[in-house]
N, C-alpha and C positions, 0 to 999 in steps of 0.2 A: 622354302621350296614348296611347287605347287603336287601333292601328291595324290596319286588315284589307288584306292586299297581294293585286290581283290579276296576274297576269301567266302568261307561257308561255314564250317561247323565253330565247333565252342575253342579248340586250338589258332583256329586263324580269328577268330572274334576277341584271344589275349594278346595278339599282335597289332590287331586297329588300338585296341586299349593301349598300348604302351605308344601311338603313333600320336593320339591325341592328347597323350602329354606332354610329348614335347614341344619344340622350336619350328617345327613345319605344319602346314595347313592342309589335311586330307580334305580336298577340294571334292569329292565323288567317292561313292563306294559301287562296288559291282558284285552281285553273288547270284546263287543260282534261286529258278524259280520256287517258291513254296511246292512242298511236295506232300503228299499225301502219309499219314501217319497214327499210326494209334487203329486198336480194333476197326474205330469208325471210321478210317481213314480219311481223317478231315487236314483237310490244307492247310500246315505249318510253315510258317516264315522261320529260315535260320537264325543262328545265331546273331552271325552278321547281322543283318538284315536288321533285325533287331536293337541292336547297339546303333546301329544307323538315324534309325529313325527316333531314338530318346536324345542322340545329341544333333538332329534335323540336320542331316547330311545329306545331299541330294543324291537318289538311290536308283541302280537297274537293272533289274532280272531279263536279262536277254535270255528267249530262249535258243538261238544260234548265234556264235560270237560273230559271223560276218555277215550279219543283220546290218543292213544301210544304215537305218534308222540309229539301231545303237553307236555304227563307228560313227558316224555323223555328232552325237550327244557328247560319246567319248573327246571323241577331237575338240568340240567347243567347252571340254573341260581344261585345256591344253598344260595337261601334267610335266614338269621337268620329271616326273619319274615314276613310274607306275612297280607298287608293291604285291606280292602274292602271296598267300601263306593257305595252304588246303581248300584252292577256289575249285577243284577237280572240273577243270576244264584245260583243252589246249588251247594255246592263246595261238592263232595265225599270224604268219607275217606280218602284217599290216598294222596289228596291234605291237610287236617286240619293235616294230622300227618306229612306231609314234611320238613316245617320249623323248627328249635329246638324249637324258640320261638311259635311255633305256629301263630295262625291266629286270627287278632282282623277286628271289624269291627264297622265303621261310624252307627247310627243309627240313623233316624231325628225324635226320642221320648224319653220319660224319662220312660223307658223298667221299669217292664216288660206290661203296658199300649202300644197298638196299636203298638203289634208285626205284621210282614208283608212288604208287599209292597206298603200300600199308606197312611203310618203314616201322614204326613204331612196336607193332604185332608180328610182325616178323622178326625183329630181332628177338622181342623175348623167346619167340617157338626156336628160332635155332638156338637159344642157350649164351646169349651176350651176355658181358659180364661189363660191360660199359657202350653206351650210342653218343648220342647227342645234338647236335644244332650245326648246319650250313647255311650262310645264307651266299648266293651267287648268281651272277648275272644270267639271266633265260636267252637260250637259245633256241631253235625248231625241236632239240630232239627231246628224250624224256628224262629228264634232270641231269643233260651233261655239259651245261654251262659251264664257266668258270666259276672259281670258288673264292668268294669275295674273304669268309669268317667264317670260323670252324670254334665250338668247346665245349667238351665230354661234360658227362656226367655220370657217375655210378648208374648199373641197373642192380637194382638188391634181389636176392633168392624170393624174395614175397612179393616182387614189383606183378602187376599185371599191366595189361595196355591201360587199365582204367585207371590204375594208379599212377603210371610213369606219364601221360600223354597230357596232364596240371603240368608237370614238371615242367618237361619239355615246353611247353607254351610260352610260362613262364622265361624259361633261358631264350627262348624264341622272339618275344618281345625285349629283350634287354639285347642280343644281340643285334636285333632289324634295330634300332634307334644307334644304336654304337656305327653299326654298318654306315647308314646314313650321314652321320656325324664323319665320319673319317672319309664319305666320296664328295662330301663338299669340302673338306679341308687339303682333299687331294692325296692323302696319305696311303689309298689302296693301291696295293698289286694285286690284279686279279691274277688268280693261277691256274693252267688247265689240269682237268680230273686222267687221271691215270686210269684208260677205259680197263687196260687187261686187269685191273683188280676190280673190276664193278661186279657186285649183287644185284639182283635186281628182289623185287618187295611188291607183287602184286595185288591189285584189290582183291580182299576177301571176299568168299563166297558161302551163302548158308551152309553148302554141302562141304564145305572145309571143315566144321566140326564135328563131322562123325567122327567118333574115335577110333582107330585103327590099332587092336592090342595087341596084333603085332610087334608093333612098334617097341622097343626099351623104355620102362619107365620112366627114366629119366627125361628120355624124349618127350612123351606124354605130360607129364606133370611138366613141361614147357609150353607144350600145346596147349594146353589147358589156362594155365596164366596168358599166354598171348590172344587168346580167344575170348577173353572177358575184357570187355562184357559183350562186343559180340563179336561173332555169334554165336560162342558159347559153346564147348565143346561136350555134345550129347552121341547117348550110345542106345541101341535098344537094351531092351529086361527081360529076362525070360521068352521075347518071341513079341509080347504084347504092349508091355509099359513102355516110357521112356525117363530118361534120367537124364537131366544137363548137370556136369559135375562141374563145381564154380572152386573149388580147393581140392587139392591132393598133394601128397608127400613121395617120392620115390623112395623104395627100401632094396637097399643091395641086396635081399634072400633070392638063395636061389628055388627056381620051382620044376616044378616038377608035372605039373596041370597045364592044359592047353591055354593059351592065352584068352582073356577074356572070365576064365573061370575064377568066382568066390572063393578063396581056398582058407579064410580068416574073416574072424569079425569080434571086434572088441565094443567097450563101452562108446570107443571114438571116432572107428574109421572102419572102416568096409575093404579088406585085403583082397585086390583083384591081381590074378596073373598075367604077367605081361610077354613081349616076349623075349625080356631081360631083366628079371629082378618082378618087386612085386609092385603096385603102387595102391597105397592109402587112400583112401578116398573117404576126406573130412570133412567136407562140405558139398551137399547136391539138391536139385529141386525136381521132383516128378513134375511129368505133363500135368497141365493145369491146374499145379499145385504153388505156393510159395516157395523160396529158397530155405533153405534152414538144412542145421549140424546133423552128420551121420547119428548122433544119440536122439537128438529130437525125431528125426525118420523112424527109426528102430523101437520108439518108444508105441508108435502106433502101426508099423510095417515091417512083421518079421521076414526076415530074411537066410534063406538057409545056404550054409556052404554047400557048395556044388554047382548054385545058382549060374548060368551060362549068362554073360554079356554080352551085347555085339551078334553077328550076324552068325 
């Protein structure tokens, strides 16, 4: 089959990986333009983009997808089936009706839960205890196609986005080749998603990781892991500093201190109040400082109980 991949970051860049081993010919890749990155914000080609051009794939950063010029290229690429996997673009009509086969796409949840664009981080902040991979045919709305293949995998108590979202790639790429394999043998039933249980998984936003202590520890020390590595869930210090906490542990004590406040501090963790239970805080990095262990902090940054967090 002739197929056209789109995608951008390093999860859809192990989907083209598994496409190019197989039995079919990714004939075109499509992803977003180079964007600006790093202090100096100098102009970075994605992933994609990337892998594209090492195994000379012919490649196009459209910056509007009903750009003449682009469906015009597209079309003379004339795909039996156009792939997607985090190309974070809507595709319009014109592009979902071009291929005979249509248009399937990588999803890193078990649809129709935490439809969107930050499946993966969302799941860990509400507290999943398993996600996984859909892959299903694209229709206009926002991932409520049909669901070609669906299959779980653990989320473990330690997983972060940063950790679980190799995984998921991984199962992502094994399940898009299997998908394929089985819609040219004819063996899928597509099945539609059951809306009245959908989630939705919006894109994250800087100001998503303020910490709110408030919140139930348990909550938090979720937030926290879904927020790494970004954008990373940071609190003010005392009024002046800032601290992005990259580890934490929830501890069922009960408190008694307004949330946010120091109320403990060991060789290991920094005991903050929450506003259910306390949470640990075993890993964090001051503004314009390195990351590094609540003992390494404390070894050059006293810190006194009482100390107020947060606003």
């Amino acid at each position: 089959m002739r197929l056209v991949f789109m995608g951008t970051p390093d999860f859809a860049a192990t989907s083209l990986e598994a496409l190019l081993k197989s039995d079919d010919s990714v004939v075109g890749v499509v992803t977003q333009p180079d964007r600006p990155k790093g202090r100096g914000q100098t102009l970075t080609p994605s992933p994609v983009k990337l892998l594209a051009q090492r195994e000379q794939i012919p490649l196009l950063q459209p910056l509007k997808m009903k750009d003449p010029e682009f469906l015009q290229a597209l079309t003379g690429w004339q795909p039996n089936l156009i792939v997607v996997a985090a190309f974070g673009r809507i595709l319009p009509p014109v592009i979902l009706s071009l291929p005979p086969l249509g248009c399937i796409n990588v999803h890193g949840s078990l649809l129709p839960k935490y439809r969107g664009a930050g499946p993966i981080q969302w799941a860990i902040i509400n507290g999943e205890t398993e996600t996984g991979i859909t892959t299903m045919l694209m229709d206009e709305g926002m991932d409520t196609g049909a669901i070609l293949l669906q299959e779980t995998i653990p989320i473990t108590p330690h997983d972060t986005a940063g950790t679980l979202s190799p995984r998921l790639a991984e199962l992502g790429g094994k399940l898009l080749v299997e998908t394929i394999a089985q819609l040219k043998a004819g063996t899928l039933v597509p099945r539609q998603q059951d809306s009245s249980r959908a989630t939705m998984a919006p894109l994250l936003k800087k100001e998503d990781g303020v910490i709110d202590w408030a919140l139930p520890a348990t909550a938090l020390a979720n937030r926290i892991r879904g927020l790494a590595p970004w954008p990373g869930a940071y609190t003010t210090v005392g009024g002046s500093d800032r601290w992005t906490i990259w580890r934490a542990l929830a501890l069922s004590e009960p408190v008694t201190k307004p949330p946010g406040m120091v109320v403990a501090i060991t060789t290991e963790a920094i005991h903050v109040a929450t506003g259910e239970g306390v949470l640990a805080v075993m890993e964090l990095q001051p503004a314009n400082s390195r990351r590094m262990t609540v003992s390494q902090y404390l070894a050059g940054h006293p810190v006194a109980i009482g100390l107020q967090l947060g606003g």
